[in-house]
C-alpha positions in Angstrom: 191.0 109.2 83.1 189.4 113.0 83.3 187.2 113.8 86.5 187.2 117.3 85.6 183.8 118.7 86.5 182.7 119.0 82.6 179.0 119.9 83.4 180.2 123.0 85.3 182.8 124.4 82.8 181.4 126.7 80.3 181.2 125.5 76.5 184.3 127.9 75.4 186.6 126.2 78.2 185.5 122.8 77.3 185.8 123.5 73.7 189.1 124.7 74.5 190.6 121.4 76.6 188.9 119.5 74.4 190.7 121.1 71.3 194.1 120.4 73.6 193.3 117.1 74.6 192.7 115.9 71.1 196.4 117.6 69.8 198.1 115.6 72.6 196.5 112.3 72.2 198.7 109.6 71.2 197.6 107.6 67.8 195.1 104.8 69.1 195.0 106.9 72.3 192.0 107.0 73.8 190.5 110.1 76.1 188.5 108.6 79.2 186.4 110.8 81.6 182.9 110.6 84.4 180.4 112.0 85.2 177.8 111.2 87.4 174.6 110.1 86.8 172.3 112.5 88.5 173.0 114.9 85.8 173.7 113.1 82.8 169.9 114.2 81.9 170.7 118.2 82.2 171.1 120.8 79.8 174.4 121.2 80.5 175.4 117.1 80.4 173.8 117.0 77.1 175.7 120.3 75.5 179.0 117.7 76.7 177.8 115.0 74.9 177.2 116.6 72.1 180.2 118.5 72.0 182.3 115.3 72.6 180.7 113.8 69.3 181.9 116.3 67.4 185.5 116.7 68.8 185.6 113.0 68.5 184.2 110.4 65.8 183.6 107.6 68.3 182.0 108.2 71.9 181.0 105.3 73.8 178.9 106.2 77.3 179.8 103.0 79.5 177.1 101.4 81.9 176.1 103.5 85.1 178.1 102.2 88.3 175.2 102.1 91.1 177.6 100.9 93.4 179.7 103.8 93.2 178.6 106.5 95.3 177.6 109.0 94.2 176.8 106.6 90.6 178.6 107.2 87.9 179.6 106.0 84.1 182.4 106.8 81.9 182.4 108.2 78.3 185.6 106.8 76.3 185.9 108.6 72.7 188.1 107.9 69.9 190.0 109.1 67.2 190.3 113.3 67.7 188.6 114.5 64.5 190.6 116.9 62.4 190.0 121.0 62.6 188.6 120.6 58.8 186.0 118.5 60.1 185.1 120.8 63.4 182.9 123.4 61.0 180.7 125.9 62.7 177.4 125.4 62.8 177.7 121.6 62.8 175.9 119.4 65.0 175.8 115.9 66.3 173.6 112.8 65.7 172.0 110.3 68.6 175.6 107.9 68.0 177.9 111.2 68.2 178.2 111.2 64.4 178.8 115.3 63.3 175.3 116.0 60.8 176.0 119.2 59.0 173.7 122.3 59.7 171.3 120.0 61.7 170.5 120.9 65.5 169.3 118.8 67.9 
Protein backbone atom coordinates (compact mmCIF):
# COMPACT_ATOMS: atom_id res chain seq x y z
CA UNK A 1 0.00 0.00 0.00
CA UNK A 2 1.55 3.47 -1.50
CA UNK A 3 0.47 6.80 0.45
CA UNK A 4 2.95 8.65 -1.44
CA UNK A 5 1.50 12.14 -2.13
CA UNK A 6 1.10 11.26 -6.12
CA UNK A 7 -0.92 14.54 -6.82
CA UNK A 8 2.06 16.64 -5.67
CA UNK A 9 4.88 14.73 -7.55
CA UNK A 10 5.63 16.01 -10.94
CA UNK A 11 4.67 13.66 -14.01
CA UNK A 12 8.61 12.76 -14.66
CA UNK A 13 8.97 11.46 -10.94
CA UNK A 14 5.79 9.63 -11.07
CA UNK A 15 6.64 8.27 -14.37
CA UNK A 16 9.78 7.37 -12.95
CA UNK A 17 8.52 5.20 -9.60
CA UNK A 18 5.95 4.09 -11.63
CA UNK A 19 8.47 2.58 -14.21
CA UNK A 20 10.36 1.01 -10.90
CA UNK A 21 7.38 -0.15 -9.29
CA UNK A 22 6.19 -2.10 -12.23
CA UNK A 23 9.98 -3.87 -12.67
CA UNK A 24 9.76 -5.02 -9.04
CA UNK A 25 6.33 -6.31 -8.92
CA UNK A 26 6.01 -9.78 -8.30
CA UNK A 27 3.86 -11.97 -11.12
CA UNK A 28 0.14 -11.57 -9.89
CA UNK A 29 1.41 -8.73 -7.73
CA UNK A 30 -0.65 -6.16 -7.35
CA UNK A 31 0.42 -2.25 -6.69
CA UNK A 32 -2.14 -0.56 -4.13
CA UNK A 33 -2.13 3.25 -3.31
CA UNK A 34 -4.75 6.52 -1.84
CA UNK A 35 -5.53 9.37 -2.46
CA UNK A 36 -7.99 11.48 -1.04
CA UNK A 37 -11.05 12.47 -2.28
CA UNK A 38 -11.02 16.28 -2.24
CA UNK A 39 -8.73 16.12 -5.18
CA UNK A 40 -9.49 13.23 -7.07
CA UNK A 41 -11.40 15.91 -9.51
CA UNK A 42 -8.02 18.15 -10.11
CA UNK A 43 -5.82 18.44 -12.90
CA UNK A 44 -3.22 17.01 -11.34
CA UNK A 45 -5.41 13.60 -9.87
CA UNK A 46 -6.53 13.11 -13.37
CA UNK A 47 -2.82 13.40 -15.11
CA UNK A 48 -2.32 10.14 -12.18
CA UNK A 49 -5.08 8.31 -13.37
CA UNK A 50 -4.30 8.58 -16.56
CA UNK A 51 -0.85 7.80 -16.29
CA UNK A 52 -1.59 4.71 -14.06
CA UNK A 53 -3.79 3.32 -17.09
CA UNK A 54 -1.14 3.33 -19.15
CA UNK A 55 1.72 1.92 -16.83
CA UNK A 56 -0.87 -0.63 -16.01
CA UNK A 57 -3.60 -2.62 -18.10
CA UNK A 58 -6.05 -2.92 -15.23
CA UNK A 59 -6.84 0.00 -12.68
CA UNK A 60 -9.66 -0.37 -10.38
CA UNK A 61 -10.60 3.06 -8.28
CA UNK A 62 -12.19 1.47 -5.00
CA UNK A 63 -15.25 3.18 -3.26
CA UNK A 64 -14.64 6.57 -1.40
CA UNK A 65 -14.19 5.89 2.55
CA UNK A 66 -16.37 8.87 4.16
CA UNK A 67 -15.56 7.59 7.38
CA UNK A 68 -11.97 8.10 7.01
CA UNK A 69 -10.89 11.42 7.72
CA UNK A 70 -9.84 13.20 5.63
CA UNK A 71 -12.06 10.53 2.86
CA UNK A 72 -10.28 8.61 0.89
CA UNK A 73 -10.32 5.56 -1.87
CA UNK A 74 -7.74 3.35 -3.22
CA UNK A 75 -6.62 2.64 -6.78
CA UNK A 76 -5.38 -1.20 -7.10
CA UNK A 77 -3.81 -1.78 -10.80
CA UNK A 78 -2.72 -4.87 -12.39
CA UNK A 79 -0.49 -6.48 -14.60
CA UNK A 80 2.72 -3.70 -15.26
CA UNK A 81 2.48 -3.35 -19.08
CA UNK A 82 5.55 -4.00 -21.01
CA UNK A 83 8.02 -0.86 -22.26
CA UNK A 84 6.83 -1.93 -25.97
CA UNK A 85 3.56 -1.07 -25.02
CA UNK A 86 4.45 2.42 -23.10
CA UNK A 87 4.72 4.40 -26.69
CA UNK A 88 4.93 8.13 -26.63
CA UNK A 89 2.23 9.90 -27.49
CA UNK A 90 -0.21 7.34 -26.29
CA UNK A 91 -3.10 8.02 -24.21
CA UNK A 92 -5.64 6.37 -22.05
CA UNK A 93 -9.40 5.52 -22.37
CA UNK A 94 -12.37 6.16 -19.52
CA UNK A 95 -11.51 2.15 -18.21
CA UNK A 96 -7.51 2.90 -18.22
CA UNK A 97 -7.19 1.02 -21.58
CA UNK A 98 -3.94 2.78 -23.56
CA UNK A 99 -5.89 4.33 -27.18
CA UNK A 100 -3.02 5.14 -29.52
CA UNK A 101 -2.47 8.93 -30.53
CA UNK A 102 -5.91 9.85 -28.82
CA UNK A 103 -5.86 12.57 -25.93
CA UNK A 104 -8.28 13.08 -23.60
Amino acid sequence: MSGLPWVAFPVQVQEALLDSIGTVLAPGGVFTTFGYAWVRGSSPARRFRRLLGRRFEEVVAGRTVIANVPPAFVYHARRPRHESALREGDSVDRQGVAAPGVYP
